[in-house]
Each structure stands twice: as structure tokens, then as C-alpha cells.
N, C-alpha and C positions, 0 to 999 in steps of 0.2 A: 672174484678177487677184489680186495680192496685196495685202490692204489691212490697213490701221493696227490693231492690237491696243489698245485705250485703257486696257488693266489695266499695259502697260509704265511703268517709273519713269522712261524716258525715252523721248522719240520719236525721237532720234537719239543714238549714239556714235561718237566719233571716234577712231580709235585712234592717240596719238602729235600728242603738243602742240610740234611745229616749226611751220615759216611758213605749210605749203600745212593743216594740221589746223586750225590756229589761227585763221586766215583763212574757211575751212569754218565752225565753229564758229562765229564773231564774224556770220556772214551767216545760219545759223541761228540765233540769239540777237535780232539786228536785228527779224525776221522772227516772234517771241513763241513762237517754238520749243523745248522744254526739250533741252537738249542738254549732254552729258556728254564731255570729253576726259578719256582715260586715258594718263597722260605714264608712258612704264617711270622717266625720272628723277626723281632728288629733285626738282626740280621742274623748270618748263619752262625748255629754257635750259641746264640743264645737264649736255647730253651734249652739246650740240653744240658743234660748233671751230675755234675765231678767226669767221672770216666771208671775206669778200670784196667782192664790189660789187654793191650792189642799182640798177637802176633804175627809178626809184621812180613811174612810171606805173601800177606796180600797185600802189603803197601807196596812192597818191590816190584810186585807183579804189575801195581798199577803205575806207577810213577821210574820204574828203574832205581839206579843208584839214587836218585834225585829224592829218593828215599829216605835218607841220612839228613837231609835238612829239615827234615820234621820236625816240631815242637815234643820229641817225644819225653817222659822219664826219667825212669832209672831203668837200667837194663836187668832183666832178673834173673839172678844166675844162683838163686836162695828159694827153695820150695819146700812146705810147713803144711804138715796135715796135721789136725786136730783135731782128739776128741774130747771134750769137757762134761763134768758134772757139776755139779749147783756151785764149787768152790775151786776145782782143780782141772785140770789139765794132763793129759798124756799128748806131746808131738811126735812127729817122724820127721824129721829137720834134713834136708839135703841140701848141700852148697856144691854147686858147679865151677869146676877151675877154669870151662872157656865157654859161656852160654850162647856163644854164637851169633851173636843180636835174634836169637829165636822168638824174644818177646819182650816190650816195654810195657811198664804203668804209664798210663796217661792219665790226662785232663780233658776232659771232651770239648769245651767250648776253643782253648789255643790251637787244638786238634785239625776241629770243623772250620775256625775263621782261616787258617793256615788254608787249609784244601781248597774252600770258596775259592781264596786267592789264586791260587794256582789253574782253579777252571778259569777264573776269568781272564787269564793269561791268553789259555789255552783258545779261545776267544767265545767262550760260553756268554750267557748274561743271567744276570741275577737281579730277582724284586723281593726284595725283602718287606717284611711287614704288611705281605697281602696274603688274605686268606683265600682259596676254593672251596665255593659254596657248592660248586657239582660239578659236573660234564658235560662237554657238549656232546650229544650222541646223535646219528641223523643214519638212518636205515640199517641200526644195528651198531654200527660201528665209532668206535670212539675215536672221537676228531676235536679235539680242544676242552676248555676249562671256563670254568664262569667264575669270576671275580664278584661277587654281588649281581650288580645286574649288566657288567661288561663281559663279552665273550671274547675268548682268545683260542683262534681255531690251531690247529696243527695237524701232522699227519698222523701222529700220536703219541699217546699220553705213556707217562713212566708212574706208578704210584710208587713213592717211597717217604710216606709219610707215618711212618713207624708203626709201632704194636699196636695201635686201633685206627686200621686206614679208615676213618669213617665214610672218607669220600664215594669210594669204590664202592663199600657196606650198605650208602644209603643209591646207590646206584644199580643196587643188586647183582654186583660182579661178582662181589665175596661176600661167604657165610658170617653172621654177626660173631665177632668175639664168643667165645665159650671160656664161664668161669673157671671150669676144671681143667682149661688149658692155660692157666696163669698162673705167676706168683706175683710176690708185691716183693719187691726192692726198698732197702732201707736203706740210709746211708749219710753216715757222717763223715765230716772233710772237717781234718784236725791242722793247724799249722803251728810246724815246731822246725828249728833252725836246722841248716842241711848238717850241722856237727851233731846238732843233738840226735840228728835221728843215726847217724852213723854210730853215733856212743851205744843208742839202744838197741840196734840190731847188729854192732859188729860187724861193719862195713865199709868201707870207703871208695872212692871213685866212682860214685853215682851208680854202685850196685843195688839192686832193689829185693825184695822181698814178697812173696808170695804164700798167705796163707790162705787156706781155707779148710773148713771142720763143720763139726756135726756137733749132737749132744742136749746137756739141759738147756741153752741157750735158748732153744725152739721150743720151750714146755714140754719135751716128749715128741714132737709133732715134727710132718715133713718140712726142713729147710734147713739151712747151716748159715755161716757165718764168714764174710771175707774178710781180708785185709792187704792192702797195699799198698808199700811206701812208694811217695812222689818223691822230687827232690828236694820238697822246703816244706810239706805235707803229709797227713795219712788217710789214707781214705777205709773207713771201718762200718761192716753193717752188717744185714744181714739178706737172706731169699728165703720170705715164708710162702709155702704153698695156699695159695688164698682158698681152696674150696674146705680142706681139714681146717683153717686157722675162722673161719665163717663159722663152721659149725659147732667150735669148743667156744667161740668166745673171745676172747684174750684178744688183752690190749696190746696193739702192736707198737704206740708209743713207747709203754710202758718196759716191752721185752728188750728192746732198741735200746733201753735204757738200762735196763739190767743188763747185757751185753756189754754196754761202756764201763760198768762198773765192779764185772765182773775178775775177780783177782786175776785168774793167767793171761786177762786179754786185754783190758782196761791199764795195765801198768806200763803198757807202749805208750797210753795217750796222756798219760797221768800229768797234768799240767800243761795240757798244749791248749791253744785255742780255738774252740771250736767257731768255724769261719760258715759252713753250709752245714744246711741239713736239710732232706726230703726224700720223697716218697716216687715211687714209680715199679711200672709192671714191667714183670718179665715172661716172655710165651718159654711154658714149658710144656708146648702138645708134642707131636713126635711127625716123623713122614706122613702119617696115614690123618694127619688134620693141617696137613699143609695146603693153603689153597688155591684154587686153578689160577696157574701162573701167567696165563695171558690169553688172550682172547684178539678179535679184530681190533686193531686199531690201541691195545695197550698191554702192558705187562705188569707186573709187581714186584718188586725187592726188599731186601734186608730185612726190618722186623715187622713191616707190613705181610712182608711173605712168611711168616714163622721161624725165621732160620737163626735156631740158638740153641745151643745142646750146652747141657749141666749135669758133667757125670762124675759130679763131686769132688774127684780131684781135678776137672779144668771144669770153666766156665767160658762158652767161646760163642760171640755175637758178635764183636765187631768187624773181626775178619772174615766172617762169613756177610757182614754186609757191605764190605767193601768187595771181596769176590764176587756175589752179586749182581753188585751194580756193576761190574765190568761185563758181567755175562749181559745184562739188560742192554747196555752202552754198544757192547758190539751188536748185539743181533741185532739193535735197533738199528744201527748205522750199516750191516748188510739188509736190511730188507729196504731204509730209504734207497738206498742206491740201485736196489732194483727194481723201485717203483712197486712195492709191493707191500702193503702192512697187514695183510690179513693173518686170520687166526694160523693157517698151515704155513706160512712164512716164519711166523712169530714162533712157533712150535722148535723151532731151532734152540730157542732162549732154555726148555728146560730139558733138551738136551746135552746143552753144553752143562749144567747145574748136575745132570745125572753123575757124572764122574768125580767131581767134589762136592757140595753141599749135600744133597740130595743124597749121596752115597754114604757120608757119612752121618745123616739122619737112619738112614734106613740099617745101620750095622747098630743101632742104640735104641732103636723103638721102642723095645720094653723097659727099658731105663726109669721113665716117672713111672708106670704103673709098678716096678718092684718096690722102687724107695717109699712109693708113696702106702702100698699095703704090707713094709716090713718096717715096723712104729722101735722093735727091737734095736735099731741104727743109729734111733734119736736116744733110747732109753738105756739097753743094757747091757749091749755092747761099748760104749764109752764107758760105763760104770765098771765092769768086768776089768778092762781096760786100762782106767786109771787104779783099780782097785789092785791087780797084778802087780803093775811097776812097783806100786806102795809097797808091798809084803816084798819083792827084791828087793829093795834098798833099804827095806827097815834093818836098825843093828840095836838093839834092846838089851843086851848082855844075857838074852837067855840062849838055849841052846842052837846051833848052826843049823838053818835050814835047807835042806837039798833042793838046787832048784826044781827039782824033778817031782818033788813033794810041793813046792807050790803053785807048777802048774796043774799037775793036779786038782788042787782043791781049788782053783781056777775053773777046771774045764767042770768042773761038781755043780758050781752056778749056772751051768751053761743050760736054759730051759729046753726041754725037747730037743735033744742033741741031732738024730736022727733030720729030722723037719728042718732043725735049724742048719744042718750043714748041707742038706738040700737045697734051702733056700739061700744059700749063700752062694752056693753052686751056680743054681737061676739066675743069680745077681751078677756072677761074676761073664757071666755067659750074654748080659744083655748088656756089660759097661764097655 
């Protein structure tokens, strides 16, 4: 049994002040825990970039009502599927009369400095602008962190230092990254006035909007395209799958760009001012390359732990790293209290995970392996698609068309009918 050292300056550290650390931290602190976040940034908040869409059942979960004074959004009560070819567009546009506060756009940096605050309330501490060079580890077990060449012992470590913990990686806790469990994140941050954006999407009262689509955007290839208005902002980009986007080639500047200036998507931004823009990876492995969640003496969360599903119509990381870190926070804070940090204590942590995170990894498993070997979802089915609507709505003065006659000659395009609505079947069966 590994048990608590009482000479340590802390009984817990958390490495890496984002959502799922943060969260961790804020439930050890609740809990009379002394517990330390070490942010590599000047402070929390700021390395991370733009944001996206939280929903917000795990802010409640973690914070209560107290929930509602978040820095959050627009609330999004507007959901927009698209599929696009080189010039056009087909959507599925749905408007909700009462969205429940089920989910805001954010901003991640007003987000994370907001949270910080609230741990350090809680009575956490925070060092910002120090890196972790490694671990301290003494007869197996992990018992604090090394600052360059200072040590800061604990009873143990939390990694939540995002999508490539290298820390843990070069400590040989967890498997190195794998390419074909990633995409890369594109993403531009637009700023246009809160009227203008309500003029362009038909909204007002800080309602938000939610698209995401497929199509030529991607060259043919695995990935689609987001979009989401803030309240004075847009946040527009894209998620290429990096192992297919490696081996064709293509510039992912350059798609990023065709993207912005693509007719049905680009006329949201058309004149706004582009404020950020950058790059960043997103883990798209599935349960079966999620890795060992804790061991003597520590554990791992949020996107260090892999936990982010993209099943085209949602895209969901940060509730799953704020759920997370509450699972890490508690089990942390029942195993100090029973003097106990070893690996079969710590074993609690991805129990608690099996009934949400984990459960809903493993009901999607085949999800990237479908999208990623059916290329027809980027190619010819949005062409089909918007090529259909076009022959509905054409009126040419020549003779009346039966819709029944043009779905027809619709389904006539359809390749390998057989295979394909097999494979749709597959697909439907793994989202």
C-alpha cells in the first residue's frame, strides 16, 4: 500500500491549470485538501485557443447553480448541419423554442481564468508560468514533480496537461501519442458587433448558433468544418484528420483558407475582423487507445486521457474534461483521506468514468474507423445532396417535374447501392 507522506507541502499536485486540472483541483480544495496547480502559462487561460461549445451539465455538476456566473456565450438553441461542394451548400437548420441552457459557445481563455479564480477561492494555489520537467518517483510510486532542478514532493500527482502529456510520456506511464489517433484543429476567431451577428443569423437575445458539416471543404478527405457564434465574435474552422491529410499532401493553410472563402460559409465572416488564428490537435482514438488511467501514486484526465468523441453532429471535449477532473478531484480526495494512494485505491477513479465518459466512448468505438474508410461522406454524398435540392427548386419553364422522378434519378447516382446502404447501416450503428 502506498500511503500519504505528511512531511509533503502538498497532498496533491495537478499538472496543468485547463478545464479537466482545474476542475480536479476545485474538488480537491472543496474537500479541505491542500492542493497545488502548476500552469506552464503566464497564467491560466493563457495558452489555450478561442474555445468552442461547452455543455454545461458538467459545469453544474461541478460548481452547482454558481454555474450561471460563468463567463459563458451565447446559449445555443440554433443547430446547422452541412454538407458543401466546391461552391454550394445543402443545410438541416433546426431552431429550438427553449434550449435549456443545454449548451453555450465559449471562449477558453475568460473560461479558465474565471475557474482558476474560483479554485483559488476554494482555497487551491496556483503557480503559474512554471514548467514540469518530470516526476518525482521513489520505489515505484509517484510522489511529486520537478520544477528544473527543484522538487515538489506530494502524495500525488494529477496529470492534466492536455493532448500530449509529455510529462507522464517521458516517464513511461503512458503510450507515446499515435498519429492516427489525431486531427489537427484549425481555427479562426472573427470579430463583428453583437447586432451584426444577430442581423446574420436571425437572432437576438444572446442566442447562439451551431454548425457543423462535411464535404469539399476537406478535399474529399476525413474532417468537416465548424462554426460558432460568441457574443461580439465567430469562431470558424476546421478538424482534419492528420494521418489521410499526411499522406495526400495539402495544405492545411491553404484549405483553412478556402474554407473562409468559400460562398455558403465565408458570407457569415464577410467583413469581420479577423482577431486569432491557430492551429492545435484534437485526439480522435476511441476507448480501446485510451490510456491507463492511473497507477500508484497518480492519475490522468481530460485530454491527456483521450476523452473527446466527434460524431459529426456533436463535437464534445470539454465537458468530458471537466467531468473528468471531478472524477480525478474526488477519488483523489477519498483515497488522501484514507491514507491510502496506491494503484488499487486510485482504481475507484476509472470506475467512477465507466458510467459516463468511458461509457460513452465505448457506445462510438467504431465511429473514426467508419468516417475515416467511407471517403464517400466528404465526396458524394454532399454532391448527391446538394445536387437533389438544386433539381427541387429549379423552375425553368419547362415541363413539371415529379418529385418522385427526381428522387429517382437521384438514387441512379447513388454508387454500389447495395455496399453503400450497408455501409451506412454500419455507420449509423457506430454513431
Amino acid at each position: 500500500m502506498s500511503t500519504v507522506d505528511e512531511e509533503n507541502a502538498f497532498e496533491a499536485i495537478v499538472i496543468g491549470g485547463g478545464l479537466a486540472g482545474l476542475s480536479a483541483a476545485y474538488r480537491l480544495a472543496q474537500a479541505g485538501r491542500s492542493v497545488l496547480v502548476v500552469e506552464r502559462g503566464s497564467s491560466c487561460g493563457a495558452k489555450t485557443f478561442t474555445g468552442g461549445r461547452l455543455y454545461t451539465y458538467s459545469l453544474r455538476e461541478l460548481l452547482g447553480e454558481a454555474w450561471r456566473d460563468a463567463p459563458l456565450q451565447r446559449e445555443i438553441d440554433r443547430e446547422v448541419i452541412t454538407m458543401v461542394t466546391g461552391s454550394e451548400a445543402m443545410n438541416v437548420d433546426t431552431t429550438f423554442a427553449d434550449p435549456g441552457g443545454r449548451s453555450f459557445s465559449v471562449l477558453s481563455t475568460p473560461l479558465v481564468e474565471w475557474l482558476a479564480a474560483r479554485c483559488e477561492e476554494a482555497g487551491a494555489e496556483i503557480i503559474p508560468g512554471a514548467t514540469v520537467t518530470g516526476l518525482v518517483i521513489r520505489d515505484g510510486v509517484v510522489c511529486g514533480v520537478r520544477l528544473g532542478d527543484e522538487e515538489l514532493t506530494s502524495a500525488l500527482v494529477i496529470d492534466a496537461e492536455g493532448i500530449n502529456p509529455l510529462v507522464f510520456e517521458r516517464a513511461g506511464l503512458v503510450r507515446r501519442l499515435a498519429r492516427e489517433d489525431v486531427a489537427v484543429g484549425v481555427k479562426y476567431l472573427f470579430r463583428l458587433s453583437e447586432q451584426e451577428i444577430d442581423r446574420r443569423f436571425n437572432t437576438s437575445d444572446r442566442r447562439g448558433t451551431a454548425m457543423l458539416g462535411m464535404g469539399a471543404v476537406t478535399k474529399g478527405l476525413f474532417g468537416g468544418l465548424f462554426l460558432y457564434t460568441n457574443i461580439d465574435t465567430i469562431s470558424l474552422g476546421l478538424v482534419l484528420d492528420s494521418d489521410s491529410w499526411r499522406e495526400h499532401g495539402h495544405s492545411i493553410v491553404e484549405t483553412a483558407e478556402d474554407l473562409r472563402q468559400h460562398p455558403a460559409i465565408g458570407r457569415y465572416v464577410e467583413g469581420a475582423e479577423l482577431i486569432e488564428y491557430g492551429a492545435h490537435l484534437v485526439y480522435e482514438g476511441s476507448v480501446d487507445t485510451v490510456p491507463q488511467l492511473f497507477g500508484d501514486g497518480w492519475l490522468i484526465a481530460g485530454d491527456a486521457a483521450g476523452f473527446c468523441i466527434n460524431r459529426g453532429f456533436t463535437i464534445r471535449g470539454m465537458d468530458y474534461a471537466i467531468a473528468s477532473g471531478i472524477a480525478a478531484g474526488e477519488t483523489a480526495a477519498a483515497a488522501l483521506a484514507a491514507g491510502d494512494v496506491s494503484a488499487t485505491r486510485l482504481s475507484g477513479y476509472r470506475t467512477r468514468l465507466e458510467s459516463g465518459v468511458l461509457a460513452d466512448m465505448a457506445k462510438v468505438r467504431g465511429a473514426h474507423h467508419w468516417m475515416s474508410h467511407t471517403p464517400d461522406l466528404f465526396t458524394t454524398y454532399p454532391a448527391l445532396a446538394v445536387g437533389l435540392m438544386r433539381d427541387m427548386f429549379t423552375v425553368d419553364g419547362g415541363p413539371l417535374v415529379p418529385v418522385r422522378t427526381t428522387l429517382g434519378a437521384a438514387g441512379k447516382q447513388v454508387p454500389k447501392k447495395l455496399s453503400t446502404v450497408l455501409n451506412l447501416m454500419k455507420g449509423v450503428r457506430s454513431l
